[in-house]
N, CA, C and O atoms as CSV, one atom per row, in Angstrom:
chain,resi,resn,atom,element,x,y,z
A,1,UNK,N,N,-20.471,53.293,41.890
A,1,UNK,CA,C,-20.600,51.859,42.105
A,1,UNK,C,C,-19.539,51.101,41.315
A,1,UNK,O,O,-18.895,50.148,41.752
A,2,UNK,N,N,-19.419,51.710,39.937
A,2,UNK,CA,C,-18.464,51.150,39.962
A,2,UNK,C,C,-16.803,50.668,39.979
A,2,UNK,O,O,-16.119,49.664,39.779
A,3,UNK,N,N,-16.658,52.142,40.371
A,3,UNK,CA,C,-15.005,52.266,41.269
A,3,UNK,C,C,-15.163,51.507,42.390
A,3,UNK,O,O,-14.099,51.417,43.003
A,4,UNK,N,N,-16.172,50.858,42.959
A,4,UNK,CA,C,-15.900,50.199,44.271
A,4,UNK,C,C,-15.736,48.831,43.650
A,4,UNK,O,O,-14.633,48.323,43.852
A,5,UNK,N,N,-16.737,48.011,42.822
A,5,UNK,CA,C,-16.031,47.324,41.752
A,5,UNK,C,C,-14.822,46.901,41.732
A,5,UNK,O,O,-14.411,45.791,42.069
A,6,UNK,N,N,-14.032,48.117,41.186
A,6,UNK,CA,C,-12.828,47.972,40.483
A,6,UNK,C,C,-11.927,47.818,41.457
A,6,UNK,O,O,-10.995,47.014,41.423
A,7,UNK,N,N,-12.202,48.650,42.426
A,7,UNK,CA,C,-11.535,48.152,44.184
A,7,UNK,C,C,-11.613,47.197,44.298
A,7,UNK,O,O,-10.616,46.497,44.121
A,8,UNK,N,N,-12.761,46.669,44.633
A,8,UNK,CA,C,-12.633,45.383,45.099
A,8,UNK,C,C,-11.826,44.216,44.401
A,8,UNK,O,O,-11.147,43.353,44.956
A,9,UNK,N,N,-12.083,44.413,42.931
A,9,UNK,CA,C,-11.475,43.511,42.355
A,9,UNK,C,C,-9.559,43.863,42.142
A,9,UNK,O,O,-8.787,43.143,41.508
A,10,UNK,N,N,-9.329,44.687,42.613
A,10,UNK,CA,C,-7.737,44.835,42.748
A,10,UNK,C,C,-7.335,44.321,44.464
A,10,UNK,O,O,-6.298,43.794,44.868
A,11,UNK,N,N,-8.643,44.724,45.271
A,11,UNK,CA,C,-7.371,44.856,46.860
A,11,UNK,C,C,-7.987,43.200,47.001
A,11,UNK,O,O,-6.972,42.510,47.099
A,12,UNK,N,N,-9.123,42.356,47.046
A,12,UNK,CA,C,-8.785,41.089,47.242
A,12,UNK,C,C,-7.550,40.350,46.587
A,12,UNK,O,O,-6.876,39.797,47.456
A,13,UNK,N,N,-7.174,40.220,45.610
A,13,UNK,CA,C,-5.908,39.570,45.441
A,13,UNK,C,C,-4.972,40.151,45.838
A,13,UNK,O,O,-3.855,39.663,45.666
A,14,UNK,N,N,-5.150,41.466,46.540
A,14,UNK,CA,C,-3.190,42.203,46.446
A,14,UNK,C,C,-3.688,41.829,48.152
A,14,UNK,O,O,-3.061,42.448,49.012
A,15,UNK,N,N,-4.309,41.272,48.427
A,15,UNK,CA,C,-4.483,40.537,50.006
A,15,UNK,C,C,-3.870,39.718,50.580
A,15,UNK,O,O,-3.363,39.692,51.702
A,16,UNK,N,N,-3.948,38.652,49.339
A,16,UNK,CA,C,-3.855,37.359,49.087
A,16,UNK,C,C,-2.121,37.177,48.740
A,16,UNK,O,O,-1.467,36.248,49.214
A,17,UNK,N,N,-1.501,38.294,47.783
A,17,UNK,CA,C,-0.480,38.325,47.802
A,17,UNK,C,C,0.483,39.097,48.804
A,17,UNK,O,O,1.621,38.656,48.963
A,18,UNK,N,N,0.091,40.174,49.449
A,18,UNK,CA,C,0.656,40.523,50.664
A,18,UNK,C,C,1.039,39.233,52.037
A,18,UNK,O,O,2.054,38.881,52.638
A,19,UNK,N,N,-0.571,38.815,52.048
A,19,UNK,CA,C,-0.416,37.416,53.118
A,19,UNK,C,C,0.618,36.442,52.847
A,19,UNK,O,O,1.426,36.146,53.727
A,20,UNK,N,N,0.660,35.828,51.493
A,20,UNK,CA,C,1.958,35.335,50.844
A,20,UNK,C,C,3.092,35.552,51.732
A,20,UNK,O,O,3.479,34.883,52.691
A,21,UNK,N,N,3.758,37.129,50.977
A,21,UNK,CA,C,4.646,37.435,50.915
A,21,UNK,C,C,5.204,37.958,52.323
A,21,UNK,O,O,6.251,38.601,52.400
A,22,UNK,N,N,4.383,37.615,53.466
A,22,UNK,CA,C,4.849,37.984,54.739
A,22,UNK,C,C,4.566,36.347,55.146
A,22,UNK,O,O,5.247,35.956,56.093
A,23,UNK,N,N,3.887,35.617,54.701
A,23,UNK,CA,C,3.975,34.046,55.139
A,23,UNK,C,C,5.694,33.342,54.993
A,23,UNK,O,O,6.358,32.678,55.788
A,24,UNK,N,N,5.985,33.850,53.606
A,24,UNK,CA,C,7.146,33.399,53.141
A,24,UNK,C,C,8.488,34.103,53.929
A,24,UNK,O,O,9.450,33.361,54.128
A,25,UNK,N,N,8.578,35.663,54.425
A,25,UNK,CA,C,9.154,36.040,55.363
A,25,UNK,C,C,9.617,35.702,56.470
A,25,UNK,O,O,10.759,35.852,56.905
A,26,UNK,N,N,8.656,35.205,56.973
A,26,UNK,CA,C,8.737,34.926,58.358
A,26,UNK,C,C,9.090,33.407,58.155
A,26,UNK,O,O,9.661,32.901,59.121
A,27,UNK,N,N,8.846,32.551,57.032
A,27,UNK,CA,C,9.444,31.045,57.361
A,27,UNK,C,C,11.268,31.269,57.049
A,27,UNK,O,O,12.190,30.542,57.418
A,28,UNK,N,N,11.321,32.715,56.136
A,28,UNK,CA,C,12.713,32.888,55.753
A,28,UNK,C,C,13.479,32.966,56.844
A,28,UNK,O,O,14.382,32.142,56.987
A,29,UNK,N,N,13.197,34.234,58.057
A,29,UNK,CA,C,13.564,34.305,58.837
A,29,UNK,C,C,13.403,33.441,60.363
A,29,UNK,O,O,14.095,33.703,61.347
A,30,UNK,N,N,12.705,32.736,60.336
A,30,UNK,CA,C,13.045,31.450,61.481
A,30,UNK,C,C,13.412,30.567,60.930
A,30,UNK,O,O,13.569,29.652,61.738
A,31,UNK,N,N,13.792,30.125,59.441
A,31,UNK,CA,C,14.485,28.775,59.135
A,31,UNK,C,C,13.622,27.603,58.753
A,31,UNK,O,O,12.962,27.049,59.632
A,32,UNK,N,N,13.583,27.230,57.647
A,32,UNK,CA,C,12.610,25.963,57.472
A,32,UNK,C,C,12.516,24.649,58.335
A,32,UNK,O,O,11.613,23.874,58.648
A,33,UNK,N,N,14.109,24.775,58.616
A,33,UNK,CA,C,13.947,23.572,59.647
A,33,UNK,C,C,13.390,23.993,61.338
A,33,UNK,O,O,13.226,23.219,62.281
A,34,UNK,N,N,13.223,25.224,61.301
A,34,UNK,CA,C,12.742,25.229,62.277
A,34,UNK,C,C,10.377,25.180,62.681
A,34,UNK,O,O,9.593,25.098,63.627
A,35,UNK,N,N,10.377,25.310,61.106
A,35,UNK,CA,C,9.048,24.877,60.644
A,35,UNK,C,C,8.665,23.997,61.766
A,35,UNK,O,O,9.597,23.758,62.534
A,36,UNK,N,N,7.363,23.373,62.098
A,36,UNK,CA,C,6.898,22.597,62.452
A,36,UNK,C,C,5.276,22.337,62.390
A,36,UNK,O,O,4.701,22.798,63.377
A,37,UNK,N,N,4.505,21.756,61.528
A,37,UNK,CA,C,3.495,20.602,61.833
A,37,UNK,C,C,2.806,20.542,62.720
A,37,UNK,O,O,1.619,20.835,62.576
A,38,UNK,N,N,3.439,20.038,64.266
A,38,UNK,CA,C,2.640,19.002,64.564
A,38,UNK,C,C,2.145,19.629,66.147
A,38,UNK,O,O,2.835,20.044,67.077
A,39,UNK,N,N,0.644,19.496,65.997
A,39,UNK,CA,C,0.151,20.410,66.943
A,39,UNK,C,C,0.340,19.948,68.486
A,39,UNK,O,O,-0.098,20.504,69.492
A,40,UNK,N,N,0.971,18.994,68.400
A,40,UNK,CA,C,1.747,18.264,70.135
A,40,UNK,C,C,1.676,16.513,69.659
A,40,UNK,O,O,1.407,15.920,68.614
A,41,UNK,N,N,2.065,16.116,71.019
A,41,UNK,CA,C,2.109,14.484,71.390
A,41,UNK,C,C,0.496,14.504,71.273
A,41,UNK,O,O,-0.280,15.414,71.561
A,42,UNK,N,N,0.249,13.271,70.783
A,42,UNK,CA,C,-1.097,12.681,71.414
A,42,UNK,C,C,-1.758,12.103,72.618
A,42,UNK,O,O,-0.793,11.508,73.097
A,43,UNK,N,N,-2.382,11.959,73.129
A,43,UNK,CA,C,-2.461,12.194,74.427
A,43,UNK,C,C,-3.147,11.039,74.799
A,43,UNK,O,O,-2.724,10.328,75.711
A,44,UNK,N,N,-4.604,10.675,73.914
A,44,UNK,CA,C,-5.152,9.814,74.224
A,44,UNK,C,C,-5.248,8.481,73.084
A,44,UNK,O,O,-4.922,8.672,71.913
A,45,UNK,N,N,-5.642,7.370,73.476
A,45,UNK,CA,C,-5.938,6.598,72.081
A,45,UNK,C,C,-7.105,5.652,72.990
A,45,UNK,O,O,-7.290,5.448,74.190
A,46,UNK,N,N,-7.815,5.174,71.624
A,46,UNK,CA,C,-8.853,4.205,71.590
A,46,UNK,C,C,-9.981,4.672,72.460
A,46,UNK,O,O,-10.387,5.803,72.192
A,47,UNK,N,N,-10.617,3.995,73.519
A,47,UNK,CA,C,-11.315,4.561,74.617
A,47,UNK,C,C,-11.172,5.349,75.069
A,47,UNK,O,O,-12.151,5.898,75.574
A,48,UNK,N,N,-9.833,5.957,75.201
A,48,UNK,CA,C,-9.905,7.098,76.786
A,48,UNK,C,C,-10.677,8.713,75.651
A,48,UNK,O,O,-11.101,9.680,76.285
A,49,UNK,N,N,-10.728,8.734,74.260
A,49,UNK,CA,C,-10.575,9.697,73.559
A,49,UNK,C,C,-12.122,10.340,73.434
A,49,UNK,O,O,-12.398,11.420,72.911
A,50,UNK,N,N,-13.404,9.042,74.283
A,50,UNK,CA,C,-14.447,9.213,74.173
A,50,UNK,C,C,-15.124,10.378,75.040
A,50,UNK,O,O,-15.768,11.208,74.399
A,51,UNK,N,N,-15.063,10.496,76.132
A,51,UNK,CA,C,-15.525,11.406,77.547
A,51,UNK,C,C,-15.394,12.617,76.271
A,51,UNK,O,O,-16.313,13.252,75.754
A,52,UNK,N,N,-13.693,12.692,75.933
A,52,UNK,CA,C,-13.265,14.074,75.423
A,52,UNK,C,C,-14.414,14.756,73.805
A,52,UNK,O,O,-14.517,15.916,73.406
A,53,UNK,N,N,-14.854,13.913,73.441
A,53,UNK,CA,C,-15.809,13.491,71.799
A,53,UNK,C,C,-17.138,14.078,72.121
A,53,UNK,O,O,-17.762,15.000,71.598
A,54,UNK,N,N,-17.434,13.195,73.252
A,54,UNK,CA,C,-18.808,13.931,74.212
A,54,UNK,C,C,-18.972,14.825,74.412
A,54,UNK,O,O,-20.008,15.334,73.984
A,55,UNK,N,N,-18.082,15.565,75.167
A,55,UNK,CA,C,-17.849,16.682,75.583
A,55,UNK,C,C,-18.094,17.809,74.610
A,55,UNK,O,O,-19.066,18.560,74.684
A,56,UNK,N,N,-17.137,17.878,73.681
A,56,UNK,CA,C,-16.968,18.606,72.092
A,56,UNK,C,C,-18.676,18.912,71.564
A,56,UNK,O,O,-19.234,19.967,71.262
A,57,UNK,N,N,-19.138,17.601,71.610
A,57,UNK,CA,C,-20.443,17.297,70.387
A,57,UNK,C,C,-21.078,18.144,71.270
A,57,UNK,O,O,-21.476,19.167,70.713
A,58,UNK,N,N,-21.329,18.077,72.520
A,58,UNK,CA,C,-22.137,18.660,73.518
A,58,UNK,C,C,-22.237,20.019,73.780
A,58,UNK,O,O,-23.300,20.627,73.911
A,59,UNK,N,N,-21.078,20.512,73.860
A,59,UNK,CA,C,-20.864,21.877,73.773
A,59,UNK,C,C,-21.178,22.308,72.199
A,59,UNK,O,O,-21.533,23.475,72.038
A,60,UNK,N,N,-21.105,21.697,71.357
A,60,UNK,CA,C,-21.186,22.375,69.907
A,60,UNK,C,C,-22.486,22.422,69.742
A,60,UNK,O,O,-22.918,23.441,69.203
A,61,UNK,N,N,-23.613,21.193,70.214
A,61,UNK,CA,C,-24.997,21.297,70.044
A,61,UNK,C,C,-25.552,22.410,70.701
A,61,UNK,O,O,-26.590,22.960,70.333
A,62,UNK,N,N,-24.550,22.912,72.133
A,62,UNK,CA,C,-25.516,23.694,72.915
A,62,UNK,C,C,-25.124,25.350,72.199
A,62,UNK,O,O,-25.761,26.304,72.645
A,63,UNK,N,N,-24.018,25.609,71.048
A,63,UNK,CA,C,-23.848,26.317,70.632
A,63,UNK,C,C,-24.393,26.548,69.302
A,63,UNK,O,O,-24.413,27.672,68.801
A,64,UNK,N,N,-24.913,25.327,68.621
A,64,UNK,CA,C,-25.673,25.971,67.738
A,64,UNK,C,C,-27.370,25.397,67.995
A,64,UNK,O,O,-28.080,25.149,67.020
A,65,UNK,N,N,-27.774,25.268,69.128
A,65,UNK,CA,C,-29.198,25.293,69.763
A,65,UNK,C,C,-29.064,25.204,71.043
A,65,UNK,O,O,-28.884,24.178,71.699
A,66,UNK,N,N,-29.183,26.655,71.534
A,66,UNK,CA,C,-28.681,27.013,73.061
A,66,UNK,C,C,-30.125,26.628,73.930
A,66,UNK,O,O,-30.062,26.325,75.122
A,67,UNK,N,N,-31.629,26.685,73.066
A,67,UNK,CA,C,-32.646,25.829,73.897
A,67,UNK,C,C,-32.373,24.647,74.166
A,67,UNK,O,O,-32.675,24.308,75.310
A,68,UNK,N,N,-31.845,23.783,73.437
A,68,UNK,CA,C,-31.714,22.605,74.106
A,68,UNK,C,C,-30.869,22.461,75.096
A,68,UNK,O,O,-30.814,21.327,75.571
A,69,UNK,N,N,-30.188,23.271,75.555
A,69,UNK,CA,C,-28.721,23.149,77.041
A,69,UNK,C,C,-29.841,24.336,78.308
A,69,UNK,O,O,-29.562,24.732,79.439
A,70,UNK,N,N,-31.023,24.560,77.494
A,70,UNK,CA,C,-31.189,25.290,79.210
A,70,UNK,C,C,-32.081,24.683,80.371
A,70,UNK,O,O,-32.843,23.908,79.793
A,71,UNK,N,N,-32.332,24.661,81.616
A,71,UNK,CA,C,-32.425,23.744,82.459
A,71,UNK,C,C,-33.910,24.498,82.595
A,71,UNK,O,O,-34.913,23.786,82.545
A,72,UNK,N,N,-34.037,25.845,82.757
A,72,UNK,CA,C,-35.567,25.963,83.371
A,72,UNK,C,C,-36.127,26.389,82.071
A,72,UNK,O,O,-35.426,26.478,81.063
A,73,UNK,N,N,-37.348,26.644,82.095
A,73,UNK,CA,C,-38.214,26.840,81.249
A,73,UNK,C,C,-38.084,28.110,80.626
A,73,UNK,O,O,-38.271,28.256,79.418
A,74,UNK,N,N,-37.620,29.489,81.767
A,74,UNK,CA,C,-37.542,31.007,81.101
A,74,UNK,C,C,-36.167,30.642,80.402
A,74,UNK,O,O,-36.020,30.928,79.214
A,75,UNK,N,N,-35.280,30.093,81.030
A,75,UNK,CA,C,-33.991,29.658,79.724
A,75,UNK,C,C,-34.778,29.581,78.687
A,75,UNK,O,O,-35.005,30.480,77.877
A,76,UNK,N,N,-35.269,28.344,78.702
A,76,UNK,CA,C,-35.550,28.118,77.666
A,76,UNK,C,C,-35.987,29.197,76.073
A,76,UNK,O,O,-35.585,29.403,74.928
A,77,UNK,N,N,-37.029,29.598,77.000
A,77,UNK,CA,C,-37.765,30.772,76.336
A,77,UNK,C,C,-37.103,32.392,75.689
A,77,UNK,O,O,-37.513,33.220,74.876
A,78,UNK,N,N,-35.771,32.243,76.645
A,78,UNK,CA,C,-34.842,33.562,76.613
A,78,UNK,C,C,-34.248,32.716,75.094
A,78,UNK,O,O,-34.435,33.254,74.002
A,79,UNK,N,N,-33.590,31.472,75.196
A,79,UNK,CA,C,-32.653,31.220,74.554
A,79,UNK,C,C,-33.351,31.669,72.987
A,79,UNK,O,O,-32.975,32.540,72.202
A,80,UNK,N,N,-34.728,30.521,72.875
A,80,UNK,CA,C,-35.359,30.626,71.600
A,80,UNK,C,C,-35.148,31.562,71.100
A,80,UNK,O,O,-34.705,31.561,69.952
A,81,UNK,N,N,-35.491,33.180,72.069
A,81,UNK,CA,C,-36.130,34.722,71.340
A,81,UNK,C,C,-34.748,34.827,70.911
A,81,UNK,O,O,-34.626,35.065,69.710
A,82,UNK,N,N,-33.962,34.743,71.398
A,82,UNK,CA,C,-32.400,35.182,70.931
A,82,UNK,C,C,-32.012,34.528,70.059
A,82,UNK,O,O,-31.604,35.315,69.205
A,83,UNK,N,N,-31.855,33.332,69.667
A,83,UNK,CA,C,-32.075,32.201,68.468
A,83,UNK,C,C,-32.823,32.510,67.315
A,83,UNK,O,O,-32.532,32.085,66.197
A,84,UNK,N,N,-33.829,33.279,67.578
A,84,UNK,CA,C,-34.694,33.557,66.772
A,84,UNK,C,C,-34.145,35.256,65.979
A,84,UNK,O,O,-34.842,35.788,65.115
């Protein structure tokens, strides 16, 4: 038990520094200026951004309480046992 311990406490950071050191690679080799940010144009603003908000919340509720998105009753009942 406790050589796994001592594992553990060496390969999480040499993880952390591997990920590094291939993060930093790869910005070496495509060029910093070729870096980029920005995950696109924006698409929508003010109102039109709502339908899309709905949508999101809706799907996320029915993913973390899949009884509430089912239409018949054995849904229902399937979803709970599996939920459960």
């Amino acid at each position: 038990m406790e050589m796994i311990k001592k594992f553990i406490d060496f390969a999480g950071p040499a993880v952390y520094v591997v990920m590094f050191a291939l993060a930093g690679y790869m910005v070496w080799r495509a060029g910093i200026q070729n870096i980029g940010l920005n995950l696109g144009g924006v698409k929508y603003h003010g109102a039109e951004v709502l339908p899309f908000m709905i949508t999101v919340v809706s799907l996320w509720s029915c993913r973390t309480s899949p009884a509430r998105c089912s239409t018949s009753a054995t849904s229902r009942a399937t979803a709970r046992a599996i939920a459960a």
